[in-house]
C-alpha positions as CSV (number, residue, x, y, z in Angstrom):
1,X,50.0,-14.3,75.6
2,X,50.8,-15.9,71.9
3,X,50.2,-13.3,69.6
4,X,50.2,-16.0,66.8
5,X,48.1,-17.9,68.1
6,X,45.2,-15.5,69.3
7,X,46.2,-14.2,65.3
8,X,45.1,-17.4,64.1
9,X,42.0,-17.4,66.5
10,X,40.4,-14.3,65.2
11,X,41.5,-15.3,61.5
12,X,39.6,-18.4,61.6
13,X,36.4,-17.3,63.9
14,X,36.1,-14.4,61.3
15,X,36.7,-16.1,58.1
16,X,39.7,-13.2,57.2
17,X,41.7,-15.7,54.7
18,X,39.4,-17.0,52.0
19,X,41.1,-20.4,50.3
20,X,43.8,-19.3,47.2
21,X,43.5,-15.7,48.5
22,X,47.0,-13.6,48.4
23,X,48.2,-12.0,52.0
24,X,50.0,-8.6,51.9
25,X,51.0,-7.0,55.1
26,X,51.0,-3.3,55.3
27,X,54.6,-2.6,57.2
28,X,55.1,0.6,58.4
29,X,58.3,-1.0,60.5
30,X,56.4,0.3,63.8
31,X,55.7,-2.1,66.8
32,X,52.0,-2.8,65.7
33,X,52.9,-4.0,62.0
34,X,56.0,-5.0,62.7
35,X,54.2,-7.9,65.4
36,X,51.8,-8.7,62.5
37,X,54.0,-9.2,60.2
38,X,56.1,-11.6,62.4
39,X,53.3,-13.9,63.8
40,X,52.2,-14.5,60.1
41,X,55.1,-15.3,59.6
42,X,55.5,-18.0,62.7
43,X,52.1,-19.0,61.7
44,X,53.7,-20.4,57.9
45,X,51.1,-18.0,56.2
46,X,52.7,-16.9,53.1
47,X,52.7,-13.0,52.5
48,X,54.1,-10.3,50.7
49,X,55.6,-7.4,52.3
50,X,54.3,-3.8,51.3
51,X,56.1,-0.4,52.0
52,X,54.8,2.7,51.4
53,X,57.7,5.6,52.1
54,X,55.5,8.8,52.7
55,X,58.3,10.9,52.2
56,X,57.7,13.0,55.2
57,X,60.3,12.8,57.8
58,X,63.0,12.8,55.4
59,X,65.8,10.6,56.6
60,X,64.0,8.8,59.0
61,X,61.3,7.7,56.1
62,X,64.3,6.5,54.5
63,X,65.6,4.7,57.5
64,X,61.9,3.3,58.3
65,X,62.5,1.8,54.4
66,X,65.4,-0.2,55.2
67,X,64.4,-1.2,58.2
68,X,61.4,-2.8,56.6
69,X,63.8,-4.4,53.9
70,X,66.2,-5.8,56.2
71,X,63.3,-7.4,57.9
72,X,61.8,-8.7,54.9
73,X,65.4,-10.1,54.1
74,X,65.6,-11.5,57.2
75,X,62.1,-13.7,56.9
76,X,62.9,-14.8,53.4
77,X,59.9,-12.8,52.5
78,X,58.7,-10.7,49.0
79,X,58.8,-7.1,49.3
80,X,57.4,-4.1,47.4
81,X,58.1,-0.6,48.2
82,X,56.9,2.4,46.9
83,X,57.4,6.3,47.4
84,X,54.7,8.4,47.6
85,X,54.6,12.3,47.6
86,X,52.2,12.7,50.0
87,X,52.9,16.2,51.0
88,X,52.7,17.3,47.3
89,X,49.6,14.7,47.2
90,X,47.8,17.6,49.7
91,X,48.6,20.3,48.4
92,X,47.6,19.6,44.9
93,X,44.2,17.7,45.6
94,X,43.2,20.2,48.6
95,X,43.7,17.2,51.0
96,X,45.1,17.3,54.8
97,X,48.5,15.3,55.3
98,X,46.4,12.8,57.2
99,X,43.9,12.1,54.7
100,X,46.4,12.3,51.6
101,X,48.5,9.6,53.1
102,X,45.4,7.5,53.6
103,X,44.8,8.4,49.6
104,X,48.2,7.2,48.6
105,X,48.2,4.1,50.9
106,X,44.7,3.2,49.7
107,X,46.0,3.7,45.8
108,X,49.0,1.5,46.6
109,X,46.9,-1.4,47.9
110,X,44.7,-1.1,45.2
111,X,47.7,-2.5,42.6
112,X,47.6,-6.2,44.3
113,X,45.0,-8.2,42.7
114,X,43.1,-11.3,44.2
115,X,44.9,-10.4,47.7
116,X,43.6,-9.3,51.0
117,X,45.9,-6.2,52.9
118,X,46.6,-7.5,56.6
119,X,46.8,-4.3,58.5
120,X,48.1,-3.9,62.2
121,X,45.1,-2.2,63.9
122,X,44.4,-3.0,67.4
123,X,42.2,-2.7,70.1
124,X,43.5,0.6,71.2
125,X,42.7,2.0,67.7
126,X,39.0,1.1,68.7
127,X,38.4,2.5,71.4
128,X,40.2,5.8,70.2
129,X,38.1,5.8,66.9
130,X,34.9,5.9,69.0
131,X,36.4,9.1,70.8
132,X,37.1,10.5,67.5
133,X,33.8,9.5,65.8
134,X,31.2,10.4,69.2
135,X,33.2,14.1,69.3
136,X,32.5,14.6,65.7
137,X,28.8,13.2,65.3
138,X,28.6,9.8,64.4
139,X,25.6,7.0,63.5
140,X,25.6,4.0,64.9
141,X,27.6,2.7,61.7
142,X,30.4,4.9,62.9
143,X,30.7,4.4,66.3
144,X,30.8,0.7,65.6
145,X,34.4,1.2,64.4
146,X,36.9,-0.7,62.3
147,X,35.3,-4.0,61.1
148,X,37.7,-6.9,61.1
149,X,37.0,-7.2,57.3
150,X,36.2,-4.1,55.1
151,X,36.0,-3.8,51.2
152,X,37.1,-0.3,50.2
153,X,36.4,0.0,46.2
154,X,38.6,-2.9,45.1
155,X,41.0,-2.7,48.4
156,X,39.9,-6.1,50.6
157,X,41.1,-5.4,54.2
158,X,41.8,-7.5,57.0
159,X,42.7,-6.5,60.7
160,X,43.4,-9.8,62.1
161,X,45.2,-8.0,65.6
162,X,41.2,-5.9,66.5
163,X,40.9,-7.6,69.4
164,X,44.0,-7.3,70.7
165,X,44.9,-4.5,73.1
166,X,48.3,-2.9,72.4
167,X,50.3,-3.6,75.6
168,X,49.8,-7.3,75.1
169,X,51.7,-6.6,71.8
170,X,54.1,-4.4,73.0
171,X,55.3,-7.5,75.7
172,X,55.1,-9.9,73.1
173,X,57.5,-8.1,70.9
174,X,59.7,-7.4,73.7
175,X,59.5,-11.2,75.3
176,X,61.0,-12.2,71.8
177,X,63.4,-9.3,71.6
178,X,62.2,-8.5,68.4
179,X,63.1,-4.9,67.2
180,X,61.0,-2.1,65.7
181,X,60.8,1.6,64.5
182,X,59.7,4.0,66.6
183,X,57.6,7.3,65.3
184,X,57.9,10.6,66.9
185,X,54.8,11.5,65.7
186,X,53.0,8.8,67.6
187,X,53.6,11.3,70.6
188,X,52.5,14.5,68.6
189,X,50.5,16.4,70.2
190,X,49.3,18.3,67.1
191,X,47.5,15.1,66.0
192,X,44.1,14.7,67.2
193,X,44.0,10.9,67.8
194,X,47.2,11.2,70.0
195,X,45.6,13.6,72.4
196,X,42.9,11.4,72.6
197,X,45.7,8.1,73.5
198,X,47.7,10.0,75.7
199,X,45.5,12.8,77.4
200,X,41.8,12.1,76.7
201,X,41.4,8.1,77.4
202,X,43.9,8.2,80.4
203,X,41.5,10.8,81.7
204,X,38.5,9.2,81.3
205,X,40.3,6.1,83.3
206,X,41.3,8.6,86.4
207,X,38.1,9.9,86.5
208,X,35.0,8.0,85.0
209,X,35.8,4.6,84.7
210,X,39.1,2.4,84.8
211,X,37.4,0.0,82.8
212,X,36.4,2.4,80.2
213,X,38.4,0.7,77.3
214,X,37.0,-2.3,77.9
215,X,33.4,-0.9,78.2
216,X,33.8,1.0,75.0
217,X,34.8,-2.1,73.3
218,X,32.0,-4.0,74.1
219,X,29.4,-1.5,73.0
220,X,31.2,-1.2,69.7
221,X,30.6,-4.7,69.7
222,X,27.1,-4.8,70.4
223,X,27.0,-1.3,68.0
224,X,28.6,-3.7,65.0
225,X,25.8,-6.6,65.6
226,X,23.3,-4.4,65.6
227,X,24.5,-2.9,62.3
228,X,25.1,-6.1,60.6
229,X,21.6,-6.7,61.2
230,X,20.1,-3.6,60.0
231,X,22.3,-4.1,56.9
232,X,20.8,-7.3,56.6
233,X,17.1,-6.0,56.8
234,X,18.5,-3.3,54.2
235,X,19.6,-5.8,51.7
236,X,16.5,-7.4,51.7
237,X,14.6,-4.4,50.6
238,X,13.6,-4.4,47.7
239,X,11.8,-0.7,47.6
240,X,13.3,1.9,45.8
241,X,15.7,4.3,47.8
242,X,12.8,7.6,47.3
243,X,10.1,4.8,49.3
244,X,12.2,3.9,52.4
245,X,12.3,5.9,56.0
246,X,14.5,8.0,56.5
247,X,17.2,6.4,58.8
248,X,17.5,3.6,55.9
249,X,17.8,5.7,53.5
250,X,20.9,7.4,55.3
251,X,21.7,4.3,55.4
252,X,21.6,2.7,51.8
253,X,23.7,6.1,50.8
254,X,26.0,6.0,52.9
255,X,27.1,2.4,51.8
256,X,26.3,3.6,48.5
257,X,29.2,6.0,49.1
258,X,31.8,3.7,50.9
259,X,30.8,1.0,48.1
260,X,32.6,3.8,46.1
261,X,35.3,4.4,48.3
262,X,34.3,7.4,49.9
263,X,35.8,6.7,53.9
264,X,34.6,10.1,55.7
265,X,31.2,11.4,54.5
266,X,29.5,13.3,57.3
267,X,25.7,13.5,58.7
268,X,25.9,17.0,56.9
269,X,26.6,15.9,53.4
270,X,24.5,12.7,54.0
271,X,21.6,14.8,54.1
272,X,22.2,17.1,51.9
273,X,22.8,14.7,49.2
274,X,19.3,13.5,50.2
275,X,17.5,16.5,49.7
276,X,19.0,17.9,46.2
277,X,17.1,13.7,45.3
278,X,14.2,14.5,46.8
279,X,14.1,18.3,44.4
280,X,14.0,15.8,41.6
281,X,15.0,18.4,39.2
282,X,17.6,18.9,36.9
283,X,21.5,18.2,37.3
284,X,23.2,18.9,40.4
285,X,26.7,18.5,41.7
286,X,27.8,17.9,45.2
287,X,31.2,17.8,46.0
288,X,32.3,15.6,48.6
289,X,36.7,16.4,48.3
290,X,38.6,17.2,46.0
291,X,38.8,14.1,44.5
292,X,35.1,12.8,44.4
293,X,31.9,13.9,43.6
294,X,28.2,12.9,43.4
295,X,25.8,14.0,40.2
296,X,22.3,13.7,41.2
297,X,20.0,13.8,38.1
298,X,16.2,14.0,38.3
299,X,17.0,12.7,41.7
300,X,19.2,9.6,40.1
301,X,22.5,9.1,41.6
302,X,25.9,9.1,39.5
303,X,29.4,9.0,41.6
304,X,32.3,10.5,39.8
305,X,35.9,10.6,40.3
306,X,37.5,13.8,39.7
307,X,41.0,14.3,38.6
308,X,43.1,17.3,38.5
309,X,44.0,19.1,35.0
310,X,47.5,20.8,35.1
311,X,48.0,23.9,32.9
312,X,51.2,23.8,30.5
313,X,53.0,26.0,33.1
314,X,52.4,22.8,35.2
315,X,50.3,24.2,38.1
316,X,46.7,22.5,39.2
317,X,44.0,23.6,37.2
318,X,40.4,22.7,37.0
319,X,38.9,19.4,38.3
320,X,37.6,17.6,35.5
321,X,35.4,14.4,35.4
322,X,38.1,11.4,35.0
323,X,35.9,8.0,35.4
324,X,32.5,7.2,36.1
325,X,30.6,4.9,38.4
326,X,26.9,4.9,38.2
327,X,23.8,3.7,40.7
328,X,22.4,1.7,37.7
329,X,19.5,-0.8,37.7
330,X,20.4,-4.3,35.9
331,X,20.7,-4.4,32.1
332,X,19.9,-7.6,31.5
333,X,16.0,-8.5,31.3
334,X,13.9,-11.6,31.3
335,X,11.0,-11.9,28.8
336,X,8.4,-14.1,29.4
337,X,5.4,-14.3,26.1
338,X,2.2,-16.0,26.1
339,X,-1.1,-16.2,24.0
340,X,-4.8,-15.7,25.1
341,X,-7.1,-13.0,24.7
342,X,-7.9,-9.4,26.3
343,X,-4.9,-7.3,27.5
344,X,-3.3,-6.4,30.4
345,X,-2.1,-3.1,30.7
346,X,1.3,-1.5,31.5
347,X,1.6,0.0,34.9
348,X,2.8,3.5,33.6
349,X,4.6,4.2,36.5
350,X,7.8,5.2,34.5
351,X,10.0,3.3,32.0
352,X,12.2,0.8,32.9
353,X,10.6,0.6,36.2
354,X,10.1,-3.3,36.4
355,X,8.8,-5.6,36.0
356,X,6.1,-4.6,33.4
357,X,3.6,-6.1,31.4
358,X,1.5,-5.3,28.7
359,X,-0.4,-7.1,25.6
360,X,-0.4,-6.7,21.8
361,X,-3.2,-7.7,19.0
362,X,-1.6,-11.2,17.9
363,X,-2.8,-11.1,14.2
364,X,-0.6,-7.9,13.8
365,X,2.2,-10.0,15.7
366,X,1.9,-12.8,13.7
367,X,4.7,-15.2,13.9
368,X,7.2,-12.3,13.9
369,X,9.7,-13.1,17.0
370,X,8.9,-9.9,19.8
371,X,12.3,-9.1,20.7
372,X,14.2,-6.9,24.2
373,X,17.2,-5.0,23.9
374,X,18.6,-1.7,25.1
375,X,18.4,2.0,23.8
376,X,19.7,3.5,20.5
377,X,20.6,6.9,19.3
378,X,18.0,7.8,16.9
379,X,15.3,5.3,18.2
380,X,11.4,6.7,17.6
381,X,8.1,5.0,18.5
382,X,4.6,6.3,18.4
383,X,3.1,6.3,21.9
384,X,-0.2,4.5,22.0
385,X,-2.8,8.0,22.6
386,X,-0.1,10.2,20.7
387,X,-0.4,11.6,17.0
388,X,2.6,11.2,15.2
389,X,6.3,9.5,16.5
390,X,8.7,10.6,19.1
391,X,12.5,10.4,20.0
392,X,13.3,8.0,22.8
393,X,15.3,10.4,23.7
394,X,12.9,13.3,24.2
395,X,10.2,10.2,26.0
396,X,13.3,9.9,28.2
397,X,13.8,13.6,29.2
398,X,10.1,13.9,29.7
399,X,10.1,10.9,32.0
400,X,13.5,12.5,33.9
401,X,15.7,10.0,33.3
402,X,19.6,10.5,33.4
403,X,21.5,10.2,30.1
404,X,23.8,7.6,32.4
405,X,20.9,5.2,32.8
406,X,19.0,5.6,29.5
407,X,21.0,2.5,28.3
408,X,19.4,0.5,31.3
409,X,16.1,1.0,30.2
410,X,14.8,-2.1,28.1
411,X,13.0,-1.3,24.2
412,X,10.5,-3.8,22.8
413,X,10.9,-4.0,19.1
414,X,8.6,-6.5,16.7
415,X,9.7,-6.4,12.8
416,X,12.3,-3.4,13.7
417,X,9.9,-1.2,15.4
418,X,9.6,-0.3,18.9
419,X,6.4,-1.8,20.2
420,X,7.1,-1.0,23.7
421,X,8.7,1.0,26.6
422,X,8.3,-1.1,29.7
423,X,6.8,1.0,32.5
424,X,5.5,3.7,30.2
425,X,3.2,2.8,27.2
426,X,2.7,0.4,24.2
427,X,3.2,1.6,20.4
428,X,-0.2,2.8,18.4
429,X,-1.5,0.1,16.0
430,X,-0.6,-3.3,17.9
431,X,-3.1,-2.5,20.8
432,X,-5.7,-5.5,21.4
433,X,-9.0,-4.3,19.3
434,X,-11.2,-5.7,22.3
435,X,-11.5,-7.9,25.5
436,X,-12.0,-11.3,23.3
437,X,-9.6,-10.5,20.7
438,X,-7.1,-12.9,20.4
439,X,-3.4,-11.1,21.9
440,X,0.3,-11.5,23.0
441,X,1.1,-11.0,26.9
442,X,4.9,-9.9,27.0
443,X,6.3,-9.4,30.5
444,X,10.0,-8.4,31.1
445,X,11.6,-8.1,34.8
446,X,15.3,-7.8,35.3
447,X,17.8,-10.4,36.0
């Protein structure tokens, strides 16, 4: 077999490279990167080499280092390396070694902009990450596995070598007497995935099926299509999350999550994150790590990164909020006005639920321009079947909306006062006086 050119195969059929994109390779300086690395680089694609030293086998981390750095020297290729604590990264942030060297590689891909990270799994990784996902409850999202292309936060991933089952690299790299690092820990027994390569799948070959890799494969293919088609329905949707069965609204959450680069959320948390929406009261937090968080509020969704406050004697303190991400509809509205008579009334289903329409007596109007434009602190209006004014503020807590999407919301204002809240009511004193009065239609959807 060619490696480079089956490489090349998959990267076209799957669209991996998009024009003017930049390629970094993730180089451990083990067989499976190392291989990558190489047949990009007998392929002519330009790339930059990335290191991450984990720190965690002490010399031999070091040695993996230069090993990466002579081969990078050796390809005429640009190289950055960085160390990462990871074993301090755990024990600070709560994390296992496993996931806290997934942290740190993630936040070192994250610094290369407009690039896509090339990483080195195989086949082999498949058909162990269904083992590992079907023993610890899994949807049909998870069993499908690794996709070939994967956007984590702002981390765009490529895995141009999925199809490829490792002995097929392991003789290419020896045909070519290339050299590479080997792991010890590869053979670890303490990690799960290793007991699953070198005790659970040779098993299931002896005494289920010698075929089972292959078989396993193919229904994580047929697993992925079917999930790029329910994703596809999904998209199309245009309900709100609250209105849609159950299954897709597992669904729409879970991508929610991973949107927000949240890689391991279980059924458990799934659903529970479900149920504190549907209680629709109040604030609630649900912890996911020790890094992340979700706020539901009124059953609104608000994601939040959590970072780590350190006491002045240096040791970890409380998690405190450190940036915000937010489920947010659109804050950017299309008005559409028109003249004729009679009035058409708002749907009072809740503001800023749109699109809305709703109609104004045109001699109070005038030729005054009617005007859309977002929440401010101190706003009042007086609700149409109300005595006196009211806060938008206190409208909003009323109609349980979350401080995070009050800016979301669109205000109609004519001559400096708020005439209108889309989705709730119109302002007393510019309703129509009667169905042939002459009036104003205003509509306003989002864009």
């Amino acid at each position: 077999m060619n490696l480079a050119t089956s490489i090349q195969n998959i990267i076209q059929k799957h669209g991996l490279i998009p024009e003017g994109t930049n390629v970094v390779v993730g180089v451990s300086g083990g067989a499976d990167s190392v291989a990558l690395l190489r047949a990009l680089h007998q392929l002519d694609i330009p790339v930059t080499v990335a290191h991450l030293n984990h720190q965690l086998r002490g010399a031999e981390s070091d040695a993996d280092e230069r090993f990466v750095r002579d081969l990078a020297e050796e390809l005429g290729l640009p190289m950055v390396v960085k160390p990462a604590d990871v074993r301090g990264l755990s024990e600070t942030r709560g994390l296992s070694l496993e996931m806290a060297a997934r942290q740190a590689r993630h936040d070192f891909f994250a610094e290369f902009e407009n690039s896509v990270i090339a990483l080195a799994h195989h086949a082999d990784d498949q058909t162990e990450t269904f083992i590992l996902k079907l023993a610890r409850g899994a949807g049909t999202d998870g069993l499908g596995g690794m996709p070939f292309s994967q956007k984590i936060g702002p981390i765009r991933l490529i895995r141009p070598m999925l199809d490829i089952p490792r002995a097929a690299i392991l003789q290419w790299l020896e045909e070519n007497n290339f050299k590479w690092r080997e792991d010890a820990s590869n053979r670890d027994a303490a990690f799960l995935r290793n007991r699953v390569r070198h005790k659970i799948l040779p098993l299931l070959e002896q005494e289920l099926n010698p075929n089972i890799r292959e078989t396993i494969l193919r229904t994580m293919d047929i697993l992925r299509e079917e999930n790029d088609w329910m994703d596809a329905i999904i998209a199309d949707c245009r309900l709100p999350i609250a209105d849609l069965p159950l299954a897709a609204k597992r669904r729409v959450l879970r991508k929610w999550l991973f949107e927000h680069g949240v890689e391991d959320v279980g059924f458990d948390a799934v659903d529970k994150i479900l149920s504190l929406m549907e209680r629709g009261a109040g604030t609630t937090f649900f912890e996911l790590n020790a890094r992340q968080r979700v706020v539901v509020e009124y059953g609104k969704l608000r994601f939040e990164h959590v970072a780590c406050v350190r006491s002045a004697d240096g040791q970890a303190g409380k998690p405190a909020p450190h940036v915000e991400q937010a489920f947010l509809p659109a804050q950017s509205w299309e008005m559409t006005i028109e003249h004729g008579t009679g009035w058409k009334r708002d749907h009072g289903r809740g503001a800023g639920i749109l699109p809305a329409e709703a109609s104004f007596d045109a001699g109070k109007v005038a030729d005054s321009p009617i005007e859309v434009r977002s929440f401010e602190p101190g706003d009042r209006m007086q609700p149409l079947g109300m005595e006196g004014s009211r806060k938008l503020q206190d409208i909003f807590t009323d109609q349980k909306i979350p401080r995070a999407q009050r800016p979301s919301v669109p205000v109609v204002v004519c001559r400096g006062e708020i005439i209108w809240i889309p989705g709730y009511r119109t302002a007393r004193g510019w309703e129509v006086p009667g169905t042939d009065a002459k009036a104003v239609h205003v509509r306003i959807e989002s864009v």
